[in-house]
PDB file with SEQRES, HELIX, SHEET and CRYST1 records, atoms N, CA, C and O in Angstrom:
SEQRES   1 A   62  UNK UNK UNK UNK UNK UNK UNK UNK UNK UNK UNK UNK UNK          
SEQRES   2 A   62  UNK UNK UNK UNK UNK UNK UNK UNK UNK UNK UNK UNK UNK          
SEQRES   3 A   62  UNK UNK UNK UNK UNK UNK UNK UNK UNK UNK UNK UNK UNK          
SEQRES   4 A   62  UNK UNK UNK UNK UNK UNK UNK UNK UNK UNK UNK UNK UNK          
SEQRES   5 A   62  UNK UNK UNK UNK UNK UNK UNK UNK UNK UNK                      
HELIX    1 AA1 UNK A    2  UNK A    4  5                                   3    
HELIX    2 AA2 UNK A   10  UNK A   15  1                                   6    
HELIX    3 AA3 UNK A   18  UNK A   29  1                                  12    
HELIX    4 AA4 UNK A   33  UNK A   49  1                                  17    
HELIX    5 AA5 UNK A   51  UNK A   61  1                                  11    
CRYST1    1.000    1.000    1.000  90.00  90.00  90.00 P 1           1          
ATOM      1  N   UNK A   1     131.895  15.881  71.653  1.00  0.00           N  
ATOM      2  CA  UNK A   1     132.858  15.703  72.713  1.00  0.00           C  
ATOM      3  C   UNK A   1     132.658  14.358  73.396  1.00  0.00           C  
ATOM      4  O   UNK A   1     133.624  13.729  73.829  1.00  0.00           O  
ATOM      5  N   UNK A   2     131.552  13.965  73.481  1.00  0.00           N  
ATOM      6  CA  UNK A   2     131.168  12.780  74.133  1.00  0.00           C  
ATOM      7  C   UNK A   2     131.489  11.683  73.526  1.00  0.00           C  
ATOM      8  O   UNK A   2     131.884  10.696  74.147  1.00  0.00           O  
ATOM      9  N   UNK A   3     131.360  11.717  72.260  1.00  0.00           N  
ATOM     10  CA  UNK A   3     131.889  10.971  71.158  1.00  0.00           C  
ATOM     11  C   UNK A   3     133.069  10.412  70.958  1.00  0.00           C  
ATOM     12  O   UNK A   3     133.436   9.502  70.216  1.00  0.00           O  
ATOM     13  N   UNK A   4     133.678  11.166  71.819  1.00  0.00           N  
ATOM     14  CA  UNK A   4     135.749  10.469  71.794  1.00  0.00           C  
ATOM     15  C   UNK A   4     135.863   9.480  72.694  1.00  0.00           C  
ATOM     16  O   UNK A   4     137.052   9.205  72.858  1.00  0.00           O  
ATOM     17  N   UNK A   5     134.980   8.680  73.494  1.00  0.00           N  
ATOM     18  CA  UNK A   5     135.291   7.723  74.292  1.00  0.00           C  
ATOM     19  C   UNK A   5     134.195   6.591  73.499  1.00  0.00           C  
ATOM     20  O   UNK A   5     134.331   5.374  73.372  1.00  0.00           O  
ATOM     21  N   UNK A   6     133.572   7.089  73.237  1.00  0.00           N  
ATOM     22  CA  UNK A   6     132.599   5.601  72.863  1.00  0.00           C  
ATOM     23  C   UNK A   6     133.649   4.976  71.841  1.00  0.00           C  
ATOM     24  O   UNK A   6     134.530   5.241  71.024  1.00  0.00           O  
ATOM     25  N   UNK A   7     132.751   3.701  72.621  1.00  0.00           N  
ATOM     26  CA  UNK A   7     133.772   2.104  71.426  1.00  0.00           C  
ATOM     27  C   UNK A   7     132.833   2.118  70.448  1.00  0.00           C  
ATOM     28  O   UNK A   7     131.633   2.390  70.390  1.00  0.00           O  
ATOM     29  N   UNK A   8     134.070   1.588  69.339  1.00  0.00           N  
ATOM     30  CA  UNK A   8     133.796   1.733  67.770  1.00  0.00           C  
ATOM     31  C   UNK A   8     133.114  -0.497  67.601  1.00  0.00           C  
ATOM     32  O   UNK A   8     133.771  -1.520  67.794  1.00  0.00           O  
ATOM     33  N   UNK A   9     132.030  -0.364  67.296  1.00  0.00           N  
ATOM     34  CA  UNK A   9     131.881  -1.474  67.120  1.00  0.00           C  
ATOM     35  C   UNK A   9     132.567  -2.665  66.192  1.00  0.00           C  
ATOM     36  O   UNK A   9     133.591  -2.478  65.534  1.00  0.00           O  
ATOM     37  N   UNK A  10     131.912  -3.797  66.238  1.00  0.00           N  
ATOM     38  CA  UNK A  10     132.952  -4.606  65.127  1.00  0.00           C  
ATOM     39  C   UNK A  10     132.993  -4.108  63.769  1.00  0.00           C  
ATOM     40  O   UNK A  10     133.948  -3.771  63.069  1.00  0.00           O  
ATOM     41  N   UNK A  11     131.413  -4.144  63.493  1.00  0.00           N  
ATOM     42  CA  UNK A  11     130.910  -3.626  61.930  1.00  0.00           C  
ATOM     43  C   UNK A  11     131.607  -2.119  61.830  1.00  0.00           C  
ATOM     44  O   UNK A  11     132.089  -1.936  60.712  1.00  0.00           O  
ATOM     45  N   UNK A  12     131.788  -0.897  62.822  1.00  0.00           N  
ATOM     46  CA  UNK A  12     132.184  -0.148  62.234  1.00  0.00           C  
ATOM     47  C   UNK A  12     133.983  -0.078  61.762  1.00  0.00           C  
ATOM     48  O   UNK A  12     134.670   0.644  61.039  1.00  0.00           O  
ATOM     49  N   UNK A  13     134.199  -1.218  62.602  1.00  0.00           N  
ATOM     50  CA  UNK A  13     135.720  -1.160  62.367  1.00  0.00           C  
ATOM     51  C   UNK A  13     136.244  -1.745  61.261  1.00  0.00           C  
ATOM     52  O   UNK A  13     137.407  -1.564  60.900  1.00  0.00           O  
ATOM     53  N   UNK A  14     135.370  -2.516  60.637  1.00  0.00           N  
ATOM     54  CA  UNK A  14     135.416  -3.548  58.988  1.00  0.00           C  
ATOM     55  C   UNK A  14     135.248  -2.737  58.378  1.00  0.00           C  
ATOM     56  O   UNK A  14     136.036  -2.611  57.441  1.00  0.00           O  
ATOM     57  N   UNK A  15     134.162  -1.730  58.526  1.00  0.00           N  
ATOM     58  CA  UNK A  15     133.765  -0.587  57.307  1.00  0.00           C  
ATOM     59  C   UNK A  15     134.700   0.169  57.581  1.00  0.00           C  
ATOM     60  O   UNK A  15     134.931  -0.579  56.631  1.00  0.00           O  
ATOM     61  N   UNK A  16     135.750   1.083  57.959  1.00  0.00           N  
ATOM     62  CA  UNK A  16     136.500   2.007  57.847  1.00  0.00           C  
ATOM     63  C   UNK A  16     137.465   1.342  57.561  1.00  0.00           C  
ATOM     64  O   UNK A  16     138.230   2.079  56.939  1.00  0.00           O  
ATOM     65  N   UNK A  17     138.147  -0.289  57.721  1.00  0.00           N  
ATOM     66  CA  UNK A  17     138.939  -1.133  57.152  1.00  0.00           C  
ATOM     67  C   UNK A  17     138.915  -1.290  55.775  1.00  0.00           C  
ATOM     68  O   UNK A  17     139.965  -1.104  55.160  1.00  0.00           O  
ATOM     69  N   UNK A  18     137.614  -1.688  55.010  1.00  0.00           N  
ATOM     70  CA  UNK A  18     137.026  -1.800  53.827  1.00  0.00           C  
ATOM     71  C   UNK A  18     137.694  -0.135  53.241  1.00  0.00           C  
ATOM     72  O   UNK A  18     138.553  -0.262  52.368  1.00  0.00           O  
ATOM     73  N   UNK A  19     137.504   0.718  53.477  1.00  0.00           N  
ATOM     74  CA  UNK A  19     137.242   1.672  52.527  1.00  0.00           C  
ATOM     75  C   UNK A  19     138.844   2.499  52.566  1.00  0.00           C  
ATOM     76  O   UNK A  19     139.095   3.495  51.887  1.00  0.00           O  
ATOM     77  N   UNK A  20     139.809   1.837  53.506  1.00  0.00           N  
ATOM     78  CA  UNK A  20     141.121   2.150  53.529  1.00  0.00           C  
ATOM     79  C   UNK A  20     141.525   1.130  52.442  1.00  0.00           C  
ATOM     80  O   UNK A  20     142.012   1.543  51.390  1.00  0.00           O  
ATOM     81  N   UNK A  21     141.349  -0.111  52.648  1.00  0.00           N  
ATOM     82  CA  UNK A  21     141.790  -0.790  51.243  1.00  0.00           C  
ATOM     83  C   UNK A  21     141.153  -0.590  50.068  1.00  0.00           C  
ATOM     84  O   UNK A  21     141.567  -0.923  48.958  1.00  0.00           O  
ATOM     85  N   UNK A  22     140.664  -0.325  50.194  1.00  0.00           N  
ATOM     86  CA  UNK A  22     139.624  -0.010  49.261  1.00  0.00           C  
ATOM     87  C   UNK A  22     140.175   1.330  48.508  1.00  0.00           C  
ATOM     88  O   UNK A  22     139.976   1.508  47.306  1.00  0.00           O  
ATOM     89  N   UNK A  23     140.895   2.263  49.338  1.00  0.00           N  
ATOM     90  CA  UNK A  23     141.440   3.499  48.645  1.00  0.00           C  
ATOM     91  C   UNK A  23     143.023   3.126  48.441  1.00  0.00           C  
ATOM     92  O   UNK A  23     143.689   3.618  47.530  1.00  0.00           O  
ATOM     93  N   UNK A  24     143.513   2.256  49.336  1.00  0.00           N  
ATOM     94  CA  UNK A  24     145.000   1.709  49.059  1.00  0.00           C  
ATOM     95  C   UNK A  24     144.877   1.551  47.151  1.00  0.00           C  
ATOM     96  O   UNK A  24     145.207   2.252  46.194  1.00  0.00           O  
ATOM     97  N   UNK A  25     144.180   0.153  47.360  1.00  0.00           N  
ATOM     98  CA  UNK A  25     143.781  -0.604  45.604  1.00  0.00           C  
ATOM     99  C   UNK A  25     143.770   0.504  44.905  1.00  0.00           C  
ATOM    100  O   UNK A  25     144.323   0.317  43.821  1.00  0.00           O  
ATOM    101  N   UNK A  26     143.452   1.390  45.019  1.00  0.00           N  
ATOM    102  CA  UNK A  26     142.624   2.297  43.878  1.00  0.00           C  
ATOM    103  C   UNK A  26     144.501   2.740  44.012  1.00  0.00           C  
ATOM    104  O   UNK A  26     145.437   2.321  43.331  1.00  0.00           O  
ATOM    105  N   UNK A  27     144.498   3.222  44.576  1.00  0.00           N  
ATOM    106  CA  UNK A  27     146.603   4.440  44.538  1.00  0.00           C  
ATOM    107  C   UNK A  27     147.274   3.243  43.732  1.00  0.00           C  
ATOM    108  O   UNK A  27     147.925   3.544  42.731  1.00  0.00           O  
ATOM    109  N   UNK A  28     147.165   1.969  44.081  1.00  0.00           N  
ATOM    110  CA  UNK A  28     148.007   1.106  43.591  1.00  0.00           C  
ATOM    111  C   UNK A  28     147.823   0.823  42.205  1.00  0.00           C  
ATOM    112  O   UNK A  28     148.791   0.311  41.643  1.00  0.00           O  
ATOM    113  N   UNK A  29     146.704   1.061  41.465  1.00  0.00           N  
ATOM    114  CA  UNK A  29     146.192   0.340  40.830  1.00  0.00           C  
ATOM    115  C   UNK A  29     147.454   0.893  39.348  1.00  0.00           C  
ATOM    116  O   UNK A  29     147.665   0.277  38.303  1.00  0.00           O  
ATOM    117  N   UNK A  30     147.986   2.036  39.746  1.00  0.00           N  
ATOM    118  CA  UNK A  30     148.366   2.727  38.545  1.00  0.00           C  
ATOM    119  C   UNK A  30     149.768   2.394  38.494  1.00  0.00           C  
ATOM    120  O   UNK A  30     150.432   2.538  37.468  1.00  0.00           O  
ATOM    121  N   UNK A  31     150.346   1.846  39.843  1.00  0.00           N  
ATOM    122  CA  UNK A  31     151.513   1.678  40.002  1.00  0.00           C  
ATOM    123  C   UNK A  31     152.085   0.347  39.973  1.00  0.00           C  
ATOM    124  O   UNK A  31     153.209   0.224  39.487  1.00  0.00           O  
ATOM    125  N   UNK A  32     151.488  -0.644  40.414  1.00  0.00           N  
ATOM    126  CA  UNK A  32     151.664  -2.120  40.610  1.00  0.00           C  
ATOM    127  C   UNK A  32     150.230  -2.537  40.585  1.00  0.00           C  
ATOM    128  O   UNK A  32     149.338  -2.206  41.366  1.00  0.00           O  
ATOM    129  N   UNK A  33     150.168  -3.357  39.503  1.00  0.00           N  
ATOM    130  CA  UNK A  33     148.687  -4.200  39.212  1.00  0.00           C  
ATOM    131  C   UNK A  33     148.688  -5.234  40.350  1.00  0.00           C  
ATOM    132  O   UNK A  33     147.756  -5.221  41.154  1.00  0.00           O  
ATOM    133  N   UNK A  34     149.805  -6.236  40.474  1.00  0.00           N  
ATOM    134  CA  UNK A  34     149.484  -7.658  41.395  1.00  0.00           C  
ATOM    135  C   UNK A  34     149.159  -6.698  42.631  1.00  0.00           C  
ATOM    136  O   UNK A  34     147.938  -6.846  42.689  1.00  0.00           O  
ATOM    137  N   UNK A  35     149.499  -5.773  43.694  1.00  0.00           N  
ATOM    138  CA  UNK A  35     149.622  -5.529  44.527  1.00  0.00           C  
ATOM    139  C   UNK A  35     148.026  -4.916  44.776  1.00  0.00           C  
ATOM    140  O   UNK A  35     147.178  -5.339  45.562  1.00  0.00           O  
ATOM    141  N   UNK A  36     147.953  -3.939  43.962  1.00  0.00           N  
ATOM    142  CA  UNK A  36     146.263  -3.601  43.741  1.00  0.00           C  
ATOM    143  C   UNK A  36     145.340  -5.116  43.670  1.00  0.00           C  
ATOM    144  O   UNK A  36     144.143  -5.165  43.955  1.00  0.00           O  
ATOM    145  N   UNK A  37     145.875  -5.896  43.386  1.00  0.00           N  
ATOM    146  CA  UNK A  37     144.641  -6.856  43.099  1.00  0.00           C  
ATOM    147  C   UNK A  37     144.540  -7.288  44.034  1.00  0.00           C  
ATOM    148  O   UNK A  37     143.415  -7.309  44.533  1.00  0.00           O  
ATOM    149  N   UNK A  38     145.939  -7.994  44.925  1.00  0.00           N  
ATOM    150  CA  UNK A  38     146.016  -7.941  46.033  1.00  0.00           C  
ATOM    151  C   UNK A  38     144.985  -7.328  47.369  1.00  0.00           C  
ATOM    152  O   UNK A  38     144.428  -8.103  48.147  1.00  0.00           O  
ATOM    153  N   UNK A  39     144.911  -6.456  47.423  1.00  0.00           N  
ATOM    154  CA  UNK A  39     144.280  -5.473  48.199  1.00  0.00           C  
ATOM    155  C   UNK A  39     142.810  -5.527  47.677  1.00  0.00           C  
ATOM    156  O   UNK A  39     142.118  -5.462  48.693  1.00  0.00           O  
ATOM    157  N   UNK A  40     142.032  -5.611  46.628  1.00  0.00           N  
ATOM    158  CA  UNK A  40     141.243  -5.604  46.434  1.00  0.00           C  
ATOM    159  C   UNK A  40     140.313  -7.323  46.882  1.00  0.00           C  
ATOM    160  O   UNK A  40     139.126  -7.362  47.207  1.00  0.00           O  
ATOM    161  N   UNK A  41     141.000  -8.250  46.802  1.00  0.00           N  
ATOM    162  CA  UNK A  41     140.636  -9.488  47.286  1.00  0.00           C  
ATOM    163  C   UNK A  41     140.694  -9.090  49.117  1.00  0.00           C  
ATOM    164  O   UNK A  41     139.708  -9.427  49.774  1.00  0.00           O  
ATOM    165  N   UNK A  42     141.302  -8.725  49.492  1.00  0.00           N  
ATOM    166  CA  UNK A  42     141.498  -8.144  51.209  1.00  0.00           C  
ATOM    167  C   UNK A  42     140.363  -7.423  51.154  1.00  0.00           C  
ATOM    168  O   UNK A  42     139.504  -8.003  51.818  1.00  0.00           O  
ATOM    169  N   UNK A  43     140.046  -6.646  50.779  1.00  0.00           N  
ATOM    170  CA  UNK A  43     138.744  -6.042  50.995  1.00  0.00           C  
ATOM    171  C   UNK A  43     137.583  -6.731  50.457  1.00  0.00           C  
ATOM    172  O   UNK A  43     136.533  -6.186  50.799  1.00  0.00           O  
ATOM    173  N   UNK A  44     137.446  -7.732  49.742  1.00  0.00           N  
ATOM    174  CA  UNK A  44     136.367  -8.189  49.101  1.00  0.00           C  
ATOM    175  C   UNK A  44     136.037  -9.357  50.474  1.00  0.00           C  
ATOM    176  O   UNK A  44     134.886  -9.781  50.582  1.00  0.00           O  
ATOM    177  N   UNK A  45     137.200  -9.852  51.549  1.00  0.00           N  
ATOM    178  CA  UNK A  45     136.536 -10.195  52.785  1.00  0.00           C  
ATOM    179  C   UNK A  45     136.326  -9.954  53.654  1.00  0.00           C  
ATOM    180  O   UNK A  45     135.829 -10.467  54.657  1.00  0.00           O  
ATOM    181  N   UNK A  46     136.776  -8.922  53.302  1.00  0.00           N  
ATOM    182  CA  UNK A  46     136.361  -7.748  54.657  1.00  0.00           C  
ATOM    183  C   UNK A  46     134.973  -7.138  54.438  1.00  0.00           C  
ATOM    184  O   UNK A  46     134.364  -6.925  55.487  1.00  0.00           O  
ATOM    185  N   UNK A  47     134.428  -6.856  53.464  1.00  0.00           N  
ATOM    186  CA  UNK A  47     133.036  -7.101  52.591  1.00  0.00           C  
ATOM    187  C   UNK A  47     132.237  -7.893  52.831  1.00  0.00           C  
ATOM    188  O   UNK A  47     131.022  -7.697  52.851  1.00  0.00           O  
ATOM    189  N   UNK A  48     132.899  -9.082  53.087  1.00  0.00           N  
ATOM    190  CA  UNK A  48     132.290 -10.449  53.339  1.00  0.00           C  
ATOM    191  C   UNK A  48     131.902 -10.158  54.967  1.00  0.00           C  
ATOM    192  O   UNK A  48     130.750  -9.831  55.254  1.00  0.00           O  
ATOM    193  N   UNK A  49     132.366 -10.221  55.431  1.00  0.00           N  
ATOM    194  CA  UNK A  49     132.481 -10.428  57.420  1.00  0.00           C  
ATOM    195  C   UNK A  49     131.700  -9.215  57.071  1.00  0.00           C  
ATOM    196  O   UNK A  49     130.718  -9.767  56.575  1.00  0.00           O  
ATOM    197  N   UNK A  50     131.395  -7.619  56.966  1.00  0.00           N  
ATOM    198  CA  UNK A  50     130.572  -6.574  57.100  1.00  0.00           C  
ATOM    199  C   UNK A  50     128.905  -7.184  56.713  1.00  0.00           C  
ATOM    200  O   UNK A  50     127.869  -6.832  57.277  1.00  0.00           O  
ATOM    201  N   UNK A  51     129.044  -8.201  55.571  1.00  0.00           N  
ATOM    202  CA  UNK A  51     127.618  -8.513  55.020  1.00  0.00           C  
ATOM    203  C   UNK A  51     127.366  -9.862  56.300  1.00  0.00           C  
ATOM    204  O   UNK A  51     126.245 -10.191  56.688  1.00  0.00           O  
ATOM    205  N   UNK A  52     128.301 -10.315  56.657  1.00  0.00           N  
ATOM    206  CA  UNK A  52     127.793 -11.456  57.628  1.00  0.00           C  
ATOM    207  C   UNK A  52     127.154 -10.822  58.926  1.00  0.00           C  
ATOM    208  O   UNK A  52     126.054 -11.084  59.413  1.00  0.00           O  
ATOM    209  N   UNK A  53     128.176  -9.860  59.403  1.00  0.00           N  
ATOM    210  CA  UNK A  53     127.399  -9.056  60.533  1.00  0.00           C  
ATOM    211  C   UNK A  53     126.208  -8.569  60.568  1.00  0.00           C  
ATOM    212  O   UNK A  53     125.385  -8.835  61.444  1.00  0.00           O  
ATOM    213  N   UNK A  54     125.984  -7.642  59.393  1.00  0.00           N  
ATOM    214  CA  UNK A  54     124.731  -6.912  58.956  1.00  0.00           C  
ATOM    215  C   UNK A  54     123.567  -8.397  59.240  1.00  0.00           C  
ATOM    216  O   UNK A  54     122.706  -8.501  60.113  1.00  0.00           O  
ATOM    217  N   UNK A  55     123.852  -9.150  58.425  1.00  0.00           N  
ATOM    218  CA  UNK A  55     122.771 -10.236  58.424  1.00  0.00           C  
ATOM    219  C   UNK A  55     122.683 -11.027  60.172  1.00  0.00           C  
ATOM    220  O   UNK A  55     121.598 -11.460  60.563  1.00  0.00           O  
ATOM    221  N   UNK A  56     123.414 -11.080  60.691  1.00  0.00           N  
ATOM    222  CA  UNK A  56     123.068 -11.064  62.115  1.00  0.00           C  
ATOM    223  C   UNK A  56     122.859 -10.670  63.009  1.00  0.00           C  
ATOM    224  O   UNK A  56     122.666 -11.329  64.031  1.00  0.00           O  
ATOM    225  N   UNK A  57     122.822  -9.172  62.893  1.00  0.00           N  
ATOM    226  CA  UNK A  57     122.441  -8.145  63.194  1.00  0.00           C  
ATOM    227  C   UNK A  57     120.649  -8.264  62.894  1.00  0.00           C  
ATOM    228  O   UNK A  57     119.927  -8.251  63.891  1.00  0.00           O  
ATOM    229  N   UNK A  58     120.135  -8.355  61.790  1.00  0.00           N  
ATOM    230  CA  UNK A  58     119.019  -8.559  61.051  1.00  0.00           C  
ATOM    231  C   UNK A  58     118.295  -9.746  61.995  1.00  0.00           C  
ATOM    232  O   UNK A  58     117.435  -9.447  62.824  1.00  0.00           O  
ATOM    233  N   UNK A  59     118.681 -10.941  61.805  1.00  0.00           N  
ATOM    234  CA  UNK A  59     118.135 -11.668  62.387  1.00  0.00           C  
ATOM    235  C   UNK A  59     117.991 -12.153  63.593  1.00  0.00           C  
ATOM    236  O   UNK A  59     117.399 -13.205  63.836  1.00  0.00           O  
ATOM    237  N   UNK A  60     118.824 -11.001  64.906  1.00  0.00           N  
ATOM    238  CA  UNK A  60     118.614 -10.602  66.041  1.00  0.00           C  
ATOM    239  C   UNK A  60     117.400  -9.907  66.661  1.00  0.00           C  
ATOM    240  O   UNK A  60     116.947 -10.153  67.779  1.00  0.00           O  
ATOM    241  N   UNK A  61     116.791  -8.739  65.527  1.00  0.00           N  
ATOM    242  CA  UNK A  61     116.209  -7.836  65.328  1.00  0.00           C  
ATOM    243  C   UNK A  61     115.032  -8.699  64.924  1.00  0.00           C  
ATOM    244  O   UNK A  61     113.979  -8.109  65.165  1.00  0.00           O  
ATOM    245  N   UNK A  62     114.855  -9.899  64.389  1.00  0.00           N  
ATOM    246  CA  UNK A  62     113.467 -10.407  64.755  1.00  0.00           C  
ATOM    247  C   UNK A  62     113.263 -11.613  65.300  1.00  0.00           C  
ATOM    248  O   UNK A  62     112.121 -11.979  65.579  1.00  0.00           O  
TER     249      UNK A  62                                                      
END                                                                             
């Protein structure tokens, strides 16, 4: 219950971004190839910015 007001951080909002395109690509993939590929490059930087965070995150932490 407490849980419905807390803010969703940056990193968690890339990762639930990531894994919506990430399931878009995949539906598309059978129907329209450019459009799937599409989507799969969108998530491959959204991938990117999640691994940049993580790593500054990391090097906060020491």
């Amino acid at each position: 219950m407490f849980g419905l007001f807390k803010k969703k951080s940056q990193l968690q909002k890339y990762q639930e971004l990531y894994k919506k395109l990430m399931e878009d690509a995949y539906k598309l993939q059978s129907i329209n190839r450019s459009d799937s590929d599409q989507k799969y490059l969108e998530a491959d930087l959204i991938l990117k910015k999640i691994e940049s965070l993580q790593a500054k995150a990391i090097d906060e932490k020491t």
